[in-house]
BATI-997575 format. One record per residue (C-alpha): residue in one letter; x, y, z. Coordinates in Angstrom, 1 decimal, always signed. Layout:
<node aa="A" c1="X" c2="Y" c3="Z"/>
...
This chain:
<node aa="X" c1="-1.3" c2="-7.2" c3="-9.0"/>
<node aa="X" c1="+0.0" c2="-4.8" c3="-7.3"/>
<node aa="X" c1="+3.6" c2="-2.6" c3="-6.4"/>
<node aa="X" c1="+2.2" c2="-0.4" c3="-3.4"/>
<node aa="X" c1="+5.3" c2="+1.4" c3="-1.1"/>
<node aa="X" c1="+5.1" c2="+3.0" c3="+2.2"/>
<node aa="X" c1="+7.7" c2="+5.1" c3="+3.9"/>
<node aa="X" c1="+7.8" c2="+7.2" c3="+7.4"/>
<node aa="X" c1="+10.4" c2="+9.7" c3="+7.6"/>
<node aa="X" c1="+10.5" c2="+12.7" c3="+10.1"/>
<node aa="X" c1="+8.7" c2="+15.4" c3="+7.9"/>
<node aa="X" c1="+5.8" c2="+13.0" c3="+7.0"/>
<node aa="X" c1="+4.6" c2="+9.6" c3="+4.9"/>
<node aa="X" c1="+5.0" c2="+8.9" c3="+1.4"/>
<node aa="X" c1="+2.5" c2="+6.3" c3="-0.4"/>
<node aa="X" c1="+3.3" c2="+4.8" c3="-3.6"/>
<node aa="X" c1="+2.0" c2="+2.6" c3="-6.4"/>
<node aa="X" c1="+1.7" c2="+1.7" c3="-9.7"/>
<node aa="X" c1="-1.4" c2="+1.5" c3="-11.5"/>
<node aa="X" c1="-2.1" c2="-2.1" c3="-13.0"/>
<node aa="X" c1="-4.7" c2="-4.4" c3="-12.1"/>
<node aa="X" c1="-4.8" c2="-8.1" c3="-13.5"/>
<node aa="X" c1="-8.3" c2="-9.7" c3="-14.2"/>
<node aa="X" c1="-8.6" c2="-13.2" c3="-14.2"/>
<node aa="X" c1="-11.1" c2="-15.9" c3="-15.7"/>
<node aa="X" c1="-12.6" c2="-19.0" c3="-13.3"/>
<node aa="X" c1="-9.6" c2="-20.7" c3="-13.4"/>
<node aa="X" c1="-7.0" c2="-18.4" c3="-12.3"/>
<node aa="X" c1="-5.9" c2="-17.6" c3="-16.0"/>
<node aa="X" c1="-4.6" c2="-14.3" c3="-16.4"/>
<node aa="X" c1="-7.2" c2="-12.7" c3="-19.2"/>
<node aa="X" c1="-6.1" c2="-9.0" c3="-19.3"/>
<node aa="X" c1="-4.6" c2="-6.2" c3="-17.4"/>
<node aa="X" c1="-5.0" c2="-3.0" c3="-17.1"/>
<node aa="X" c1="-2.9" c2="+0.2" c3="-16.8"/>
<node aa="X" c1="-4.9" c2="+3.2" c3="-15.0"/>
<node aa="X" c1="-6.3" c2="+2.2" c3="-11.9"/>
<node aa="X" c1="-6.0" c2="+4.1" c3="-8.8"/>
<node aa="X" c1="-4.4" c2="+2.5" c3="-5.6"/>
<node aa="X" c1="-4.0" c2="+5.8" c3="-3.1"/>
<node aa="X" c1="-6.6" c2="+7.5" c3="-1.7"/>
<node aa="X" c1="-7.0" c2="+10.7" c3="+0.0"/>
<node aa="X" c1="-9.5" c2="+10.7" c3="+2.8"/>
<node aa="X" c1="-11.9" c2="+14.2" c3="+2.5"/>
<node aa="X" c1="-11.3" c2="+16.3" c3="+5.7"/>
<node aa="X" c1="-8.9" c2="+14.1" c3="+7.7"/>
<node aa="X" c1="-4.9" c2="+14.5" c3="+6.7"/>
<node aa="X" c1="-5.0" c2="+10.8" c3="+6.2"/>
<node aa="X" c1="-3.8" c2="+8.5" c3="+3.1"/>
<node aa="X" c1="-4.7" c2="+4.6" c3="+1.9"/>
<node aa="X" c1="-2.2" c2="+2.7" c3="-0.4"/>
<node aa="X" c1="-4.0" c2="-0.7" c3="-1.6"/>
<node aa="X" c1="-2.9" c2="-3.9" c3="-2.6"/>
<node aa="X" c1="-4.3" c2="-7.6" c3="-3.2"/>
<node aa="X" c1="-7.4" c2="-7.9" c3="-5.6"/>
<node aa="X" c1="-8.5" c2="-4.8" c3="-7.5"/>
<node aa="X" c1="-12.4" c2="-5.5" c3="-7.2"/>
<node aa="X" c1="-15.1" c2="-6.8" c3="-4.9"/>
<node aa="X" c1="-17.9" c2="-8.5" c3="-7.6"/>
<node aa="X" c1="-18.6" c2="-6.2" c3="-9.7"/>
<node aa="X" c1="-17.0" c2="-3.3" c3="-8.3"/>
<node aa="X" c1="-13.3" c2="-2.0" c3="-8.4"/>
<node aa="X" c1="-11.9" c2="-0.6" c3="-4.8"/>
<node aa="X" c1="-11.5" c2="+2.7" c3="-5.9"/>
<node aa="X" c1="-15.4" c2="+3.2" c3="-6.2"/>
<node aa="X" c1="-15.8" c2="+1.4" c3="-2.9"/>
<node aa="X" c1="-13.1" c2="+3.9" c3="-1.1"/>
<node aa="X" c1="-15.6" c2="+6.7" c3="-2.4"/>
<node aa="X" c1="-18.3" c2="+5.0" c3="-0.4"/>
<node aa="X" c1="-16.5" c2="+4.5" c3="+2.2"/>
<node aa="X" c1="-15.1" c2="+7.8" c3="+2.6"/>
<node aa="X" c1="-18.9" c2="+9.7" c3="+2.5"/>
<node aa="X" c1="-19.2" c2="+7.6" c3="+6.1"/>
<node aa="X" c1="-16.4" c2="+9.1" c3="+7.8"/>
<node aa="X" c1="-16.2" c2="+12.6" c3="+6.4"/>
<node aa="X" c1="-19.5" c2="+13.9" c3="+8.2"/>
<node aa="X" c1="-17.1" c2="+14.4" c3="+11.8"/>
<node aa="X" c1="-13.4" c2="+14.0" c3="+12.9"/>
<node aa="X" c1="-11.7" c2="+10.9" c3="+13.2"/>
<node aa="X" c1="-9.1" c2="+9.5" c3="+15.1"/>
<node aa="X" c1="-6.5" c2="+7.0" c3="+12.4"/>
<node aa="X" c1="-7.3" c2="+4.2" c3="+14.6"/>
<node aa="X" c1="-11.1" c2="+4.4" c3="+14.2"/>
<node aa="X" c1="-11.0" c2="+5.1" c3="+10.6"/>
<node aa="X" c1="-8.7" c2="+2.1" c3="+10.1"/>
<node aa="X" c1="-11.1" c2="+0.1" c3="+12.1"/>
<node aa="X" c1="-14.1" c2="+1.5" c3="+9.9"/>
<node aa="X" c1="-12.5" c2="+0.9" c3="+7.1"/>
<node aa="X" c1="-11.9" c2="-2.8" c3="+8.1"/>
<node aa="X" c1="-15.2" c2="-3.4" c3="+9.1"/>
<node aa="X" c1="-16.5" c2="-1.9" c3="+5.5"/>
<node aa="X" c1="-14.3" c2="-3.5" c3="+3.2"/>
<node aa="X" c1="-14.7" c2="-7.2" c3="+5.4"/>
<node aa="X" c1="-18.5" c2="-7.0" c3="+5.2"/>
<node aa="X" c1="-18.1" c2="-6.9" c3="+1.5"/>
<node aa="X" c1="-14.9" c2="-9.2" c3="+1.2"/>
<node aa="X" c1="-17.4" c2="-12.1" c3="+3.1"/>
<node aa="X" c1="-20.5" c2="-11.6" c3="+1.1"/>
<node aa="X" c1="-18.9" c2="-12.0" c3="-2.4"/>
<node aa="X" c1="-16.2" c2="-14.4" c3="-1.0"/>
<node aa="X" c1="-18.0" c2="-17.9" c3="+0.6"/>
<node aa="X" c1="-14.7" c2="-19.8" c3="+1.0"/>
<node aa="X" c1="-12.0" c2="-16.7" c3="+1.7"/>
<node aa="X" c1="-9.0" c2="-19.4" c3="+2.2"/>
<node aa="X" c1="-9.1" c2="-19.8" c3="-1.7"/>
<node aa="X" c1="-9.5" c2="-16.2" c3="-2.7"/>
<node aa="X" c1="-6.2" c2="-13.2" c3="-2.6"/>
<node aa="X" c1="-6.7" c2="-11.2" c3="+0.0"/>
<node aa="X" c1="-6.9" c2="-7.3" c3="+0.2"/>
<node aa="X" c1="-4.3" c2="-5.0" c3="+2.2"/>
<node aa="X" c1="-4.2" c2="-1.6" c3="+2.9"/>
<node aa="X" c1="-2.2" c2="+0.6" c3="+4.7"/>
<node aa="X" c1="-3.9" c2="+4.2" c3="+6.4"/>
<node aa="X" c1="-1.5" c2="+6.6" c3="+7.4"/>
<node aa="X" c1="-1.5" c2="+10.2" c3="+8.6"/>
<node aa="X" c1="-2.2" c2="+12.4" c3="+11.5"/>
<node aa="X" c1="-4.5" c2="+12.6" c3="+14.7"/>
<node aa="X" c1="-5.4" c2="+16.3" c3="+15.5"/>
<node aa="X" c1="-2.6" c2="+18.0" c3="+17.3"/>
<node aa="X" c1="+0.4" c2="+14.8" c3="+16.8"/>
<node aa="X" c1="+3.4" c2="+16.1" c3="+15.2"/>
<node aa="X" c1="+4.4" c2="+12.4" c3="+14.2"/>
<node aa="X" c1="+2.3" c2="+10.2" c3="+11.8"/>
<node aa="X" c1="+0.4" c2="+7.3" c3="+13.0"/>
<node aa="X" c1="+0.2" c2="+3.9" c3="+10.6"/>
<node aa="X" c1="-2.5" c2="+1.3" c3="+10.4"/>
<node aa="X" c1="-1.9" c2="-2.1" c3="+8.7"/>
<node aa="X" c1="-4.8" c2="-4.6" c3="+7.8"/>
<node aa="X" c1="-5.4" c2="-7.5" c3="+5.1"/>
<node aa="X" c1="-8.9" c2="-8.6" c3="+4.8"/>
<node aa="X" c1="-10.6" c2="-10.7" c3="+5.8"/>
<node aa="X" c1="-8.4" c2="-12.0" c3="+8.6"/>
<node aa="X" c1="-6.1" c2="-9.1" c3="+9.7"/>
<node aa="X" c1="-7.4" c2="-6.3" c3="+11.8"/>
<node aa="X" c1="-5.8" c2="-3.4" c3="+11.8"/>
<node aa="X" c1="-2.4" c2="-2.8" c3="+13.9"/>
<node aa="X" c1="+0.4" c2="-0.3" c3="+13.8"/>
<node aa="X" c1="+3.1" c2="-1.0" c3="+11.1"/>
<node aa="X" c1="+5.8" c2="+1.1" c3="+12.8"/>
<node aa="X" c1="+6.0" c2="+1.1" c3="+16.8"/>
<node aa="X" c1="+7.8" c2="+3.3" c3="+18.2"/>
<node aa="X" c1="+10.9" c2="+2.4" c3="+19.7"/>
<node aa="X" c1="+11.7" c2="+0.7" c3="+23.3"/>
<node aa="X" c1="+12.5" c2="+4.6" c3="+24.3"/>
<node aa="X" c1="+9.7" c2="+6.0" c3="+22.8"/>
<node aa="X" c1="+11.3" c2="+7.5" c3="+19.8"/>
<node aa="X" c1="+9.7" c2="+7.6" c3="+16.4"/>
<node aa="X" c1="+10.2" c2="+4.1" c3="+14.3"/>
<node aa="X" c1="+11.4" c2="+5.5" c3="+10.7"/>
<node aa="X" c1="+11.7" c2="+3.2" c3="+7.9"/>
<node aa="X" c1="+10.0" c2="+1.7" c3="+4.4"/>
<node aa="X" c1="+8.1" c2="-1.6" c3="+3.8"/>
<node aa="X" c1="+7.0" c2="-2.6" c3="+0.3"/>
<node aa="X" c1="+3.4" c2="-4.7" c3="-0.4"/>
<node aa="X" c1="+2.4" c2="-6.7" c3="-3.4"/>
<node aa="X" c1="+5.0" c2="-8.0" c3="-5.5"/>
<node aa="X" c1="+7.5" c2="-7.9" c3="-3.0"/>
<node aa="X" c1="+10.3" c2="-9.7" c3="-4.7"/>
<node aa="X" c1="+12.4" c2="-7.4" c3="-6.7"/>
<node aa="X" c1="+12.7" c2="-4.6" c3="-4.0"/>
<node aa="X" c1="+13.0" c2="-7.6" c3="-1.7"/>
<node aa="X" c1="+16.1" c2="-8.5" c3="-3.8"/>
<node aa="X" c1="+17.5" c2="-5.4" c3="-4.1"/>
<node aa="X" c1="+17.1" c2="-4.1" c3="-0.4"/>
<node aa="X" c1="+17.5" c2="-7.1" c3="+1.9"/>
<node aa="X" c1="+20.0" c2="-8.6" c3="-0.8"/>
<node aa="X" c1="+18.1" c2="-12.4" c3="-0.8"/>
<node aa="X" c1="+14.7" c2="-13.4" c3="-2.0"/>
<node aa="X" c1="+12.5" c2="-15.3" c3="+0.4"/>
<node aa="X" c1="+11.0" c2="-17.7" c3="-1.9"/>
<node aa="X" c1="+14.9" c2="-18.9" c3="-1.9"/>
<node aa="X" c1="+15.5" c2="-18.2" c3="+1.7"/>
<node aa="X" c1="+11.9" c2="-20.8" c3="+2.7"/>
<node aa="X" c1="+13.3" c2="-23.9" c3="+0.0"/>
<node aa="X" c1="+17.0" c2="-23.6" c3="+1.8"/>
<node aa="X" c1="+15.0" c2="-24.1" c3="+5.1"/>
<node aa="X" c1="+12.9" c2="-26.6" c3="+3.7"/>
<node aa="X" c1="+15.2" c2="-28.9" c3="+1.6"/>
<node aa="X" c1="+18.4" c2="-28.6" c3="+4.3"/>
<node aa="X" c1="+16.4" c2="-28.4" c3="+7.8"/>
<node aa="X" c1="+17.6" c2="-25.2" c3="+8.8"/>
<node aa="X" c1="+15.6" c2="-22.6" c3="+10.8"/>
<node aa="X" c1="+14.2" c2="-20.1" c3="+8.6"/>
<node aa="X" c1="+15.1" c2="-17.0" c3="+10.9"/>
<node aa="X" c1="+18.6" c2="-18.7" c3="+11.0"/>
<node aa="X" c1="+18.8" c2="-17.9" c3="+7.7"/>
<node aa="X" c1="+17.3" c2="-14.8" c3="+7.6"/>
<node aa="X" c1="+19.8" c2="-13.7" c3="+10.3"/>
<node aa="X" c1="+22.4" c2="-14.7" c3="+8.3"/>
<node aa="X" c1="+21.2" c2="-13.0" c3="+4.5"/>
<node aa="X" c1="+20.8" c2="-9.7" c3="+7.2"/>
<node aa="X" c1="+24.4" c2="-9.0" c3="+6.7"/>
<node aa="X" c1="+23.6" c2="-7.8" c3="+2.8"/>
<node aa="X" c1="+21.2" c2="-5.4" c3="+3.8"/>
<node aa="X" c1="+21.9" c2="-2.4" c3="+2.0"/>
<node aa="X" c1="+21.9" c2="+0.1" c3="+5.1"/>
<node aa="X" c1="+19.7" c2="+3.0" c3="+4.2"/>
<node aa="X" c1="+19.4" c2="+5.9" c3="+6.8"/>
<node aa="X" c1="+15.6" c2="+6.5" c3="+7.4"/>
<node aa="X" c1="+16.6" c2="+8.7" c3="+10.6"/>
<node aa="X" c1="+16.9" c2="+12.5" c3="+9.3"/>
<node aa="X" c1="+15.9" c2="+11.3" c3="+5.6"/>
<node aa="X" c1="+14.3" c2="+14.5" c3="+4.2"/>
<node aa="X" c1="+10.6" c2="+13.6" c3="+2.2"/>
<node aa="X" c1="+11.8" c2="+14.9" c3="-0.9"/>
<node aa="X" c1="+14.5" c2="+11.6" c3="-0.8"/>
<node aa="X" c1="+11.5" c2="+9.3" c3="+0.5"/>
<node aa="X" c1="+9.5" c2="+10.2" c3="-2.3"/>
<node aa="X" c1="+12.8" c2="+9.7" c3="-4.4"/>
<node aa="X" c1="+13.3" c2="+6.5" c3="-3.1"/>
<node aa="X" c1="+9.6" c2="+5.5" c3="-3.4"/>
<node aa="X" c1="+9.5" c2="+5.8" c3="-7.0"/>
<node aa="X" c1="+13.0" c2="+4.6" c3="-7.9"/>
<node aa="X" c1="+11.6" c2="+1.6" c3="-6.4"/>
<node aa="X" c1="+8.5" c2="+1.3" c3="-7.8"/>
<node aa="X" c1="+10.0" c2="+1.9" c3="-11.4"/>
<node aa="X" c1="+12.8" c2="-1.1" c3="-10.6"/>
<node aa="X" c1="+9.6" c2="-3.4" c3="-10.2"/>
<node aa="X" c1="+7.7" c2="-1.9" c3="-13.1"/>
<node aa="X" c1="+10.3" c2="-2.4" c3="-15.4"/>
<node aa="X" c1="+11.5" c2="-6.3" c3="-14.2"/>
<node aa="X" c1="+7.7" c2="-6.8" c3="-15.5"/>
<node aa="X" c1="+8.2" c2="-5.4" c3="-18.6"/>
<node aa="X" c1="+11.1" c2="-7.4" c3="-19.6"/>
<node aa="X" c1="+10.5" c2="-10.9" c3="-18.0"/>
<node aa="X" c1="+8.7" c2="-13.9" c3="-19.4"/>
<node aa="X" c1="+4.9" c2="-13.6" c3="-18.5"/>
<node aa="X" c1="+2.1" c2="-11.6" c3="-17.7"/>
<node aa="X" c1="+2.8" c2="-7.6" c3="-17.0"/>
<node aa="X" c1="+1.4" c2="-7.3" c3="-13.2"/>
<node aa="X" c1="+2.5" c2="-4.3" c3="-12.4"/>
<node aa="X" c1="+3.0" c2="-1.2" c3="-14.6"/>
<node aa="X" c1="+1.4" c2="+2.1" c3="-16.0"/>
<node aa="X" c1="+2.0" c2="+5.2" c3="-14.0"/>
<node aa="X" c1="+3.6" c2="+5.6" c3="-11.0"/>
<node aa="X" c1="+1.2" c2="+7.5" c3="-8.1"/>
<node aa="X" c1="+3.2" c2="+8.8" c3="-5.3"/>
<node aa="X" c1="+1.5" c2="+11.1" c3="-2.6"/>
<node aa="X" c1="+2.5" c2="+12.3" c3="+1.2"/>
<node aa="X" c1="+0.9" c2="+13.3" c3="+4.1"/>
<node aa="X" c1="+2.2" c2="+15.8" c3="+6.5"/>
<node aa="X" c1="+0.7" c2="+17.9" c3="+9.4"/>
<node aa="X" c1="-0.7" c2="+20.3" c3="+7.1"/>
<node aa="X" c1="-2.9" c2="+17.0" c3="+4.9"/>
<node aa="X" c1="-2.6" c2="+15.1" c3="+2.1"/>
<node aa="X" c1="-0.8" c2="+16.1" c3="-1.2"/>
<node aa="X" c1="-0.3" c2="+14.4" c3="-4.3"/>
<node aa="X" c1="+3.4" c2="+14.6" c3="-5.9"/>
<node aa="X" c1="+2.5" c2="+12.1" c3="-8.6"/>
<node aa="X" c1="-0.7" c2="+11.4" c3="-10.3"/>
<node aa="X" c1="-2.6" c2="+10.2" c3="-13.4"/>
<node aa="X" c1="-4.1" c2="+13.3" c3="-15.5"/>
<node aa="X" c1="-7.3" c2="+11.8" c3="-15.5"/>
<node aa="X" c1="-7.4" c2="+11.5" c3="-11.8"/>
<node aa="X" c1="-6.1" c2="+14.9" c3="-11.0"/>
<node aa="X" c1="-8.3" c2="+16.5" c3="-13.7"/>
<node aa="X" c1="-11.4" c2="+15.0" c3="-12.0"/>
<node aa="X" c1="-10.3" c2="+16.2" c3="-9.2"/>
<node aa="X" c1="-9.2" c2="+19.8" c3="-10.2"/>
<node aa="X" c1="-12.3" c2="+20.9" c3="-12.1"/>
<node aa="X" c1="-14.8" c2="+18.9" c3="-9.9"/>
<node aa="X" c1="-17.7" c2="+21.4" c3="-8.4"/>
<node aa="X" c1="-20.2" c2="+20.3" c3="-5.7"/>
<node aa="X" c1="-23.3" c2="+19.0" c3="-7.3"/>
<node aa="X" c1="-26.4" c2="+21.7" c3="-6.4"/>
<node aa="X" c1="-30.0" c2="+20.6" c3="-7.1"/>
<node aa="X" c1="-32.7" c2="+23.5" c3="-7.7"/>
């Protein structure tokens, strides 16, 4: 499972993430985790970034090798965030449906692909879930046209959820259920314990602050509560500006590979 964080602020994005993944046996039965797998991905060429969340593997392989693949398609020529988002739909839901015969029983897969088409000086922000959910902006802009700042939180949701919105919907859905009230009655209502958090002039240094406070607060409910540990290990944070991706947070491994890696030349 999965903590995965986005937030939009005026001087860019900020993606975040922990860095377990849960494997299961036939019956649902958590068998093991583990503690070092990589949910954010650059894109090569394009000032773009992809935080993941849902399953961690398509049959035999995890998403990160699959985001490789994925990415040698679209770094050949320029793309626009909408047609990479689409691409990357397309990709990943070709994959989802031949491993998956009967999707309604199986967790699904989300991603969010942020950054910024050539020449925009705000971000753009594609949401998708496969197999069902095509891509669509997460943040519209406003009625006027101005930029739509904010965070949203994927995965386990409940603890930020908490925190944030001050209620829990798993609590909010049985009040609606057992007493027959409207659900977005009482979602109006619980709106009043928001804790009110300025996105609107936020700098990305307190976005990226905010993003792994957040993440931690999960991590660490995990580590203390009764059960299986679903989200933990090192915290990944990365952001995207005009000038392209840049990791703020990231596991040695990962950066070494990346660091010291040298373009392969056959003679």
């Amino acid at each position: 499972m999965t903590v995965a964080i986005f937030a939009k602020v005026p001087e860019g994005i900020v993606l975040g993430s922990d860095s377990t993944t849960t494997i299961y046996d036939n019956q649902g039965r958590v068998i093991n985790t583990y503690d070092n797998v990589q949910k954010i991905f650059p894109i090569e060429n394009h000032p773009v970034g992809i935080v993941t969340w849902g399953i961690g593997s398509i049959g035999v392989r995890n998403i990160e090798s699959l985001i490789h693949e994925f990415e040698t398609t679209v770094t050949r020529q320029r793309h626009s965030i909408q047609n990479i988002s689409m691409l990357l739909f397309n990709f990943f839901r070709e994959r989802y449906l031949q491993q998956f015969t009967n999707p309604q029983n199986n967790v699904s897969l989300g991603f969010v692909l942020a950054g910024y088409d050539t020449g925009a000086s705000m971000p753009t922000e594609y949401i998708m879930e496969i197999p069902n959910t095509a891509p669509h902006v997460l943040r519209p802009n406003r009625a006027d046209g101005t930029p739509n700042f904010g965070l949203h939180w994927f995965g386990q949701p409940w603890w930020i959820t908490r925190l944030i919105k001050g209620f829990d919907h798993r609590w909010l859905n049985d009040v609606a259920t057992r007493c027959n009230i409207p659900l977005q009655e009482l979602e109006n209502l619980a709106s009043r314990f928001e804790v009110p958090i300025p996105y609107d002039g936020m700098p990305l240094q307190d976005a990226v602050d905010l993003t792994e406070f957040l993440i931690n607060i999960t991590i660490g409910v995990f580590k203390f509560q009764a059960g299986p540990k679903l989200c933990g290990g090192a915290v990944d944070i990365a952001v995207i500006t005009p000038k392209g991706f840049c990791w703020i947070k990231q596991k040695a491994l990962f950066r070494q590979i990346e660091n010291h890696s040298r373009p392969f030349i056959s003679t």
